[in-house]
One Martini backbone bead per residue (centre of mass of N, CA, C, O) as a GRO file, in nm:
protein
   94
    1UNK     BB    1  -1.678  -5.042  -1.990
    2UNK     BB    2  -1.939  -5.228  -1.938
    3UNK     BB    3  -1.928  -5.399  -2.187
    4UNK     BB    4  -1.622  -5.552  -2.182
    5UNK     BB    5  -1.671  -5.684  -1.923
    6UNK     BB    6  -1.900  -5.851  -2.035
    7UNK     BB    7  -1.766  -5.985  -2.229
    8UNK     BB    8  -1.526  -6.151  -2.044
    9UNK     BB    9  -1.757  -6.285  -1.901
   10UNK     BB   10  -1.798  -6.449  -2.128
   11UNK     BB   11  -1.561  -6.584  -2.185
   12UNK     BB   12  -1.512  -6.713  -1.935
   13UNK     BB   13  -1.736  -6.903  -1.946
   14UNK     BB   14  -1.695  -7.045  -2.223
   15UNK     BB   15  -1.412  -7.175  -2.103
   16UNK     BB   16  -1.523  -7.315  -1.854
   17UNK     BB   17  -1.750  -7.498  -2.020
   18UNK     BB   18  -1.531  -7.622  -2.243
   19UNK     BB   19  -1.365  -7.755  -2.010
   20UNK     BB   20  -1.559  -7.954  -1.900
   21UNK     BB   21  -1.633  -8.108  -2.165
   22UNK     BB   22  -1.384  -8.240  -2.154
   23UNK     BB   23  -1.167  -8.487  -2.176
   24UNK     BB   24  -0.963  -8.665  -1.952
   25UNK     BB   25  -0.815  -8.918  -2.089
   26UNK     BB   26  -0.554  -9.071  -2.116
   27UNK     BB   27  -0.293  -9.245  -1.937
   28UNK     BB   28   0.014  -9.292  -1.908
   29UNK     BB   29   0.284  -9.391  -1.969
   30UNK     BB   30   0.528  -9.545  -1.893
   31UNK     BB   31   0.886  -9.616  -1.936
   32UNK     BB   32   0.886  -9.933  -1.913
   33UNK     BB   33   0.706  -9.990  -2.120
   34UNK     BB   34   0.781  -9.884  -2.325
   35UNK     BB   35   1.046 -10.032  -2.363
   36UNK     BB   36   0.949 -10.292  -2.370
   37UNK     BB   37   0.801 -10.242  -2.644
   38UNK     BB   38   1.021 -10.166  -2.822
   39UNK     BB   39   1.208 -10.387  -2.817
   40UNK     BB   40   0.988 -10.579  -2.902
   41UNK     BB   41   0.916 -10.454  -3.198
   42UNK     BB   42   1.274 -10.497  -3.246
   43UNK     BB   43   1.215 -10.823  -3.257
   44UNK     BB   44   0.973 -10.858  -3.449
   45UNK     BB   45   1.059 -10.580  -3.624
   46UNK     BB   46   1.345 -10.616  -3.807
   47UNK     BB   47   1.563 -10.503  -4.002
   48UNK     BB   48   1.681 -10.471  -4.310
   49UNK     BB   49   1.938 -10.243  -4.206
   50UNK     BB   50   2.136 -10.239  -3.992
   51UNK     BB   51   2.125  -9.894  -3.857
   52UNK     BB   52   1.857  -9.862  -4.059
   53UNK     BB   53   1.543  -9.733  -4.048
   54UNK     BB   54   1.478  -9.635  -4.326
   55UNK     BB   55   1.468  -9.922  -4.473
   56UNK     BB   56   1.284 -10.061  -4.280
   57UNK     BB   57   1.149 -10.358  -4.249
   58UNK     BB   58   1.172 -10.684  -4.305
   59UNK     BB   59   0.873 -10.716  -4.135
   60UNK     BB   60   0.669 -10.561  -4.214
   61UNK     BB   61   0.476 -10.268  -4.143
   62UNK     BB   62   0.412  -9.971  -3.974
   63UNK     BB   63   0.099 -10.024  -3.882
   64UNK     BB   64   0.216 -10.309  -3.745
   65UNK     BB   65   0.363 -10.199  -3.543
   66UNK     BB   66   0.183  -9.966  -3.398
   67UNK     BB   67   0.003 -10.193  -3.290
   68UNK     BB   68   0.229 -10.365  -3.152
   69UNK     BB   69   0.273 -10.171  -2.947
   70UNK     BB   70  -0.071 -10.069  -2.880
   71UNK     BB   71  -0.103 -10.384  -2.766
   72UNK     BB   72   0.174 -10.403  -2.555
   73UNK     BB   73   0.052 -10.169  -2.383
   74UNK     BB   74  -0.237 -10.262  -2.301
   75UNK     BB   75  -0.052 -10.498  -2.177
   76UNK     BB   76   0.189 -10.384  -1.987
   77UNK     BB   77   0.457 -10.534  -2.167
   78UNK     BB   78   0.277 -10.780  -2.291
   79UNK     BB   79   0.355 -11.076  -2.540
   80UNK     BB   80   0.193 -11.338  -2.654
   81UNK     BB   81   0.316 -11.457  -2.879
   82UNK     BB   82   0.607 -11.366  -2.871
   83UNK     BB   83   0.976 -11.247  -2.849
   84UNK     BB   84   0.960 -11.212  -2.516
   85UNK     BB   85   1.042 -11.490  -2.515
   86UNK     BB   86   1.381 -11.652  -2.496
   87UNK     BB   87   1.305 -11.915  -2.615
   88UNK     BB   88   1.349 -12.161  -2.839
   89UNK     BB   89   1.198 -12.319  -3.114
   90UNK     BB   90   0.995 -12.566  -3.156
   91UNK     BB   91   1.148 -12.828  -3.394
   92UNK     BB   92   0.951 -13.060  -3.332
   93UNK     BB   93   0.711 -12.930  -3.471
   94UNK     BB   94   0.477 -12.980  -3.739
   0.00000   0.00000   0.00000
């Protein structure tokens, strides 16, 4: 009985050693930023094929979307230089 009991409180210990060693983690995004940054994305990299995802995207690649995702979740659902502004693109530029 007295072995039994010696090792639970070894495991407890090493559990509980272990649970502190543990990294707190990154803070959860919001769903607003979530949204707004996929949004993003979906005007970013517009369908292939409109109404089918399975399709891929038009311009760019699965890892430039998700990177385009997690530089827009770090900056807080805003994204300079891309197509977050409603302004149509000035034509008279060249």
């Amino acid at each position: 009985m007295r072995d039994w009991k010696s090792k639970a409180a070894i495991a407890v210990a090493l559990l509980l050693a272990t649970a502190g060693l543990m990294p707190a983690g990154a803070a959860a995004i919001t769903a607003e930023v979530a949204k707004k940054c996929d949004a993003l994305v979906a005007r970013e990299f517009p369908l292939r094929e409109p109404g089918n995802p399975a399709a891929g995207s038009a311009k760019g690649t699965a890892q430039a979307e998700r990177d385009f995702f997690n530089q827009c979740v770090a900056n807080g659902g805003t994204m300079n230089g891309s197509a977050d502004n409603n302004a149509p693109p000035d034509k008279s530029a060249k």
